[in-house]
N, C-alpha and C positions, 0 to 999 in steps of 0.2 A: 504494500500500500504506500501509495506516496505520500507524504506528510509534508505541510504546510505550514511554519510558525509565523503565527499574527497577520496573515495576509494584506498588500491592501486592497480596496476595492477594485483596482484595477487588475489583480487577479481572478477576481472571482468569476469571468468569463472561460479561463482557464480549468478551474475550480467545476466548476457546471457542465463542463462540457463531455455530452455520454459517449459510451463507446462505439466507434465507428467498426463496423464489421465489414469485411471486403463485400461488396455489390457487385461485380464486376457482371456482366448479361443478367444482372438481377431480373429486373423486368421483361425484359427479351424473353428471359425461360419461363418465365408465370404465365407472360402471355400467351405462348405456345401453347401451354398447358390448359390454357382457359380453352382457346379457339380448337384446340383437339375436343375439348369434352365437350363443346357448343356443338360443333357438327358432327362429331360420333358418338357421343351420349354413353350409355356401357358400357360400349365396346374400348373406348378410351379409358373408362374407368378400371376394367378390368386388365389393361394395358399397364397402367402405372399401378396397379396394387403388385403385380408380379417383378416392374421396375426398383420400384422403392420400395416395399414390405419382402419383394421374394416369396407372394404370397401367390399361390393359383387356384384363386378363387372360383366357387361353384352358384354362389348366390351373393346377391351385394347386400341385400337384406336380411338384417338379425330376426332367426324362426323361432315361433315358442320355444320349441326343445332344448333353444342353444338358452333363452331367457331363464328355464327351469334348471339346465345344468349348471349355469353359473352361479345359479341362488344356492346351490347345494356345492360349489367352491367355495363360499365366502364363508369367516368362520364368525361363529353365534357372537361372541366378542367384538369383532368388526362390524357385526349387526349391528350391535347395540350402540356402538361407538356413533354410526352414520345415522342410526336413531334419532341421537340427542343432539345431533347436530342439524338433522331435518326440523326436529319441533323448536329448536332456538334460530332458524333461519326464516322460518315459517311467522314466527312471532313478531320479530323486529320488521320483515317487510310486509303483513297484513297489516300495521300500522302505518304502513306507507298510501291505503286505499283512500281513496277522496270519495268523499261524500259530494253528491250535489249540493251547490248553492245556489239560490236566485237571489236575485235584485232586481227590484224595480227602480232603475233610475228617473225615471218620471213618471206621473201616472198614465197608466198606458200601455209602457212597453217594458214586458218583462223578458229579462237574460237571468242565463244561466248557461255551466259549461258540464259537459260529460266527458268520463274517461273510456274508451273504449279501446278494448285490446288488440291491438294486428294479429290479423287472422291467421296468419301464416309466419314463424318466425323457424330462422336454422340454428342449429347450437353447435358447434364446434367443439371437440373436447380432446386436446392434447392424448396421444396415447405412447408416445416412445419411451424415454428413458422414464419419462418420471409419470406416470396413467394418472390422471387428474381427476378421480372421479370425483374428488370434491365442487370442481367444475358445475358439475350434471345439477346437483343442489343450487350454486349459486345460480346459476341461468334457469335450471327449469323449474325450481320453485316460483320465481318473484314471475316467469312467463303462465304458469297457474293460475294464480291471485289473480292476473292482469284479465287475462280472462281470452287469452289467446285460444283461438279453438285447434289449431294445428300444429304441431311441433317435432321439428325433423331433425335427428343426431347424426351427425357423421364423425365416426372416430376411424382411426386405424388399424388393423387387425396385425398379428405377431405372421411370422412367417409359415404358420401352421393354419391362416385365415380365421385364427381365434381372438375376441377383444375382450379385454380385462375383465374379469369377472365382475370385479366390482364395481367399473360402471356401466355395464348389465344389470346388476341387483339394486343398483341405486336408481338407472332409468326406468324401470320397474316401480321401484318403490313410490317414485314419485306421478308413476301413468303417463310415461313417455314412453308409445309402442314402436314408432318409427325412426329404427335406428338403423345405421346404414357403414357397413366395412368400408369407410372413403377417410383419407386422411390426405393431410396435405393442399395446395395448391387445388387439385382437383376436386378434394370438396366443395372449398370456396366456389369452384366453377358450377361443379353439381345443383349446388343448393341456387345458387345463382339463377341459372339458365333450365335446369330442370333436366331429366332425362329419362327415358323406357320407366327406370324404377325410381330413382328420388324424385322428389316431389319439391317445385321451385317455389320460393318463398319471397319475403315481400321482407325480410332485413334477417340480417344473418348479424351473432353473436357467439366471441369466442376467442379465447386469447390461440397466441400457434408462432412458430417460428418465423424466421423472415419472407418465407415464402407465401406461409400463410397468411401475415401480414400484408404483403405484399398482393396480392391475389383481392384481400378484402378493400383496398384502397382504389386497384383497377375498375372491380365492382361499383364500387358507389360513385365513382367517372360514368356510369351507365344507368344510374340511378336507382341501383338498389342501394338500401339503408344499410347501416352498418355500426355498432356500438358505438367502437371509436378506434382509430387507427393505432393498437396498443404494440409499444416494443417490449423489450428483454424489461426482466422485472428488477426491481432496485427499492431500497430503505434508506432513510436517513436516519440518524439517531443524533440527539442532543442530549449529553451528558454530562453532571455533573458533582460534584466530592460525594455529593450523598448516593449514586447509583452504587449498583451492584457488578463488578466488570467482568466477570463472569456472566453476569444476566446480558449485558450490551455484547460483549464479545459472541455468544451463541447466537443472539438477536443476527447481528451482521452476516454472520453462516448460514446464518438458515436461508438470505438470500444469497448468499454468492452460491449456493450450490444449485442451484437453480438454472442456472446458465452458466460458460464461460464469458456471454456477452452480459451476463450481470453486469452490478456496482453500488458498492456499498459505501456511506460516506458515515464519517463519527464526526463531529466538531462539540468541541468542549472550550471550558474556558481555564482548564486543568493540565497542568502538562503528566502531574502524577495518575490520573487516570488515564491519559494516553497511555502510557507506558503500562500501564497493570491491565489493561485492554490488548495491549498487542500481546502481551505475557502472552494472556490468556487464549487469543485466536490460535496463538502457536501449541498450544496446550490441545485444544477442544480439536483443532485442526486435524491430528494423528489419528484421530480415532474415527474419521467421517471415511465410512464407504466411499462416497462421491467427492475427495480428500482432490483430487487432480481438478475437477470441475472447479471449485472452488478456489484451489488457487490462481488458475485462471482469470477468474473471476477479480481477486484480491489483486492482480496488475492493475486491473482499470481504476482501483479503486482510491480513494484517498481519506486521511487523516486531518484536520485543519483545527489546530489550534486559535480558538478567538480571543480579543480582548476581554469580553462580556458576554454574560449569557442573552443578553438584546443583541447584541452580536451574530450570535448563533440562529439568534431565530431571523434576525434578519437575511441572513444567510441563506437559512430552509427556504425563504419566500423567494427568493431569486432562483435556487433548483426546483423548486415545487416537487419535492418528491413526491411518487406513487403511496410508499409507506413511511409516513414519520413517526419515531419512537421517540416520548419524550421521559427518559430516564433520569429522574429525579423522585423526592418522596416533595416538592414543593412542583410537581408540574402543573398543576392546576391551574397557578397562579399567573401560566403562560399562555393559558389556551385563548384568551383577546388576542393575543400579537399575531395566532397562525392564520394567514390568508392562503396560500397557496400549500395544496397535500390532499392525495386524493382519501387516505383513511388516516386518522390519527391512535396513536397507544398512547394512554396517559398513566404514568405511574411506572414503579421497577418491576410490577407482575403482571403489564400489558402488554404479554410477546405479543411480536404481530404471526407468528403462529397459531393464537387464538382466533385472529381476522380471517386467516384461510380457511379455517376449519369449523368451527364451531360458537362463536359468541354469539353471531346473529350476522355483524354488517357482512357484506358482499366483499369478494376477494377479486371482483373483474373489477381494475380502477386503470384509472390515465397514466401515463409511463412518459418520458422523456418528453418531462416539464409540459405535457398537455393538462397535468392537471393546476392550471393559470387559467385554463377557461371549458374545462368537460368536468363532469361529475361519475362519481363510478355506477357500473349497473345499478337500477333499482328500480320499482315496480312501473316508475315512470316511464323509462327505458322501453319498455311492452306495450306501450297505450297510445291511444292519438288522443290529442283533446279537442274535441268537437265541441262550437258554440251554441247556441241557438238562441232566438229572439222571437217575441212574439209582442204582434203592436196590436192593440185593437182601434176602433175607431178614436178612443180619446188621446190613445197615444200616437198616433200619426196628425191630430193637432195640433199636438203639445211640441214637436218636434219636426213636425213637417215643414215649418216658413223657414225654420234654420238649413234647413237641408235643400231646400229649392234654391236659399242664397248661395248656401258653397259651389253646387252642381253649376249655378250659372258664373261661379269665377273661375270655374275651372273647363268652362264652355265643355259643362256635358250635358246638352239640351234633354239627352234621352233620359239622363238622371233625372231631372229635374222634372221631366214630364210625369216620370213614373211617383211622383209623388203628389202633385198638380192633377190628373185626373183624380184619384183618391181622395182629394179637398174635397173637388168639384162633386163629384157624390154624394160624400155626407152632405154639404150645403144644398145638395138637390134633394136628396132623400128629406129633408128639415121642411125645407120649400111646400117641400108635396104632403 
């Protein structure tokens, strides 16, 4: 990790800046990939699963049997695990549901707006090194609630055309039947443009490598929706004398192992917690299965010592982390300064390993400082919000000479008439 002492602001451009991963025909191979599955549909599909899975697949579609046998891999314990994580996910975003409200803003014409769910939404769910069925919960729960009537999975199957048991038993759990062996790029295009067996959808959601990234951004040039254009995942932490640096140092791991295109930042206003922090990454480091990803990871990453803990957080606001952890037993007292960060951990026992799994909020959030102006999935995410208005006769009086004046400054005669006959009747209707 590179290390920082007291930067000035004129680094901090340096400081922000995420990791660049080689692109080279990035886009070029996506798009290949899109326009193959556009005009050959399965037969494409089934192309790139034996391409890139090494899988020779028989059916792209996951059958009951395969749903049954997978429920009978997961073990009772992981049930119960993915449980308690269903009913605390389920809680915090059915609190997310809007009620209708009206208003009458004059008498006459009353508004109100309704939530209604996109009919059609894709989910995308990581399945290589790391099978994400935590995924499955964040997106197909809060697309439930939303009140989405159709919902299509594309993961990737292992080189035996088999997909992770467990998000099999969790897209189950939660009543998502159409699930689909498609990983990759070609997903994106699947669910996109449609084919023989997937079925094309009206916005697609779902974190994936740069490909699939990349694939999701082509998309929405075409005018499908799309979450948000999310990269490699990344933490920041703010630390200080009272943290725990074992608690911070684990905190940081947990994302560098996640990608080698992670990045993890600490900034304190402590030099002795730097130092009992790095102890520590070097400690916890040895023991991580995924021990090489990570350090990977920890090149990109850096350390920056601040003047001030205002400092620090001033800092967070200009990277706008995805995940900020605020490590302190006094963080509370910060939570006005944070504007930019798409989930926040407040305290020394708020891993953001709780945020992926189980407290409640959503784990799909903004990455490379999009979270400055996108918010992370949430039930809103699922729904269109439709207006409506309704004027009766006393509210197209009340309202109506304002409205014939603007129409005619803005020489739209056919506006203005459309209001103008409607006078004209009631005062004829009065008349007579």
């Amino acid at each position: 990790m590179k290390i920082y002492n007291y930067p000035s602001k004129i680094e901090w451009t340096e400081i922000c800046r995420r990791p660049i991963m080689s692109r080279e025909n990035l886009t070029a191979t996506v798009q290949e990939i899109m326009d193959k599955v556009k005009l050959y549909g399965d037969k494409a599909l089934f192309k790139y699963a034996k391409q890139f899975e090494q899988a020779e697949l028989e059916e792209l579609q996951v059958s009951e049997k395969e749903f049954k046998k997978a429920a009978s891999l997961v073990s009772e314990s992981l049930k119960e695990a993915i449980g308690i994580a269903k009913k605390n996910i389920e809680r915090f975003h059915n609190m997310q549901l809007e009620q209708i409200k009206y208003v009458e803003p004059v008498k006459g014409v009353l508004c109100w707006r309704k939530s209604v769910g996109i009919e059609k939404v894709g989910l995308y769910i990581p399945g290589g090194t790391a099978p994400l069925f935590s995924t499955v919960l964040m997106l197909g729960i809060p697309a439930k609630l939303a009140g989405c009537k159709e919902l299509v999975l594309c993961t990737p199957p292992d080189s035996n055309g088999i997909i992770n048991p467990a998000i099999l038993y969790t897209a189950a759990l939660i009543g998502i039947k159409k699930v689909f062996k498609v990983g990759g790029a070609q997903a994106i295009g699947a669910m996109a443009y449609g084919t023989e067996t997937v079925p094309s959808v009206y916005k697609i959601f779902g974190p994936g490598n740069q490909f699939v990234t990349k694939a999701k951004e082509l998309i929405q040039q075409e005018g499908i929706a799309i979450d948000m254009p999310a990269g490699p995942s990344e933490v920041l932490v703010i630390a200080d004398e009272s943290c725990n640096p074992a608690f911070v140092a684990s905190d940081l791991l947990s994302q560098a192992e996640h990608g080698a295109d992670s990045q993890v930042l600490l900034l304190s206003n402590s030099d002795s917690v730097v130092d009992a922090v790095l102890e520590e990454i070097q400690n916890q480091l040895q023991e991580l299965p995924r021990k090489s990803i990570a350090e990977a990871a920890l090149k990109n990453s850096r350390i920056v010592l601040c003047r001030s803990l205002e400092e620090c957080i001033e800092l967070s606001n200009v990277y706008a982390p995805e995940h900020l952890i605020l490590a302190s037993d006094a963080a509370e007292q910060w939570l006005d300064g944070i504007r930019n960060a798409g989930s926040v951990f407040v305290g020394n026992y708020s891993c953001e390993s709780a945020g992926d799994y189980a407290s409640g909020t959503n784990h799909t959030l903004p990455t490379n400082g999009l979270a400055r102006s996108y918010s992370g999935v949430s039930v809103d995410s699922f729904v269109r919000k439709i207006t409506f208005q309704k004027l009766d006769a006393q509210g197209i009086e009340n309202i109506g000479p304002a409205i014939e004046q603007m129409a005619e400054a803005e020489e739209l005669i056919a506006h203005r008439n459309a209001v103008r006959v409607r006078l004209n009747s009631i005062r004829d209707e009065r008349l007579n």
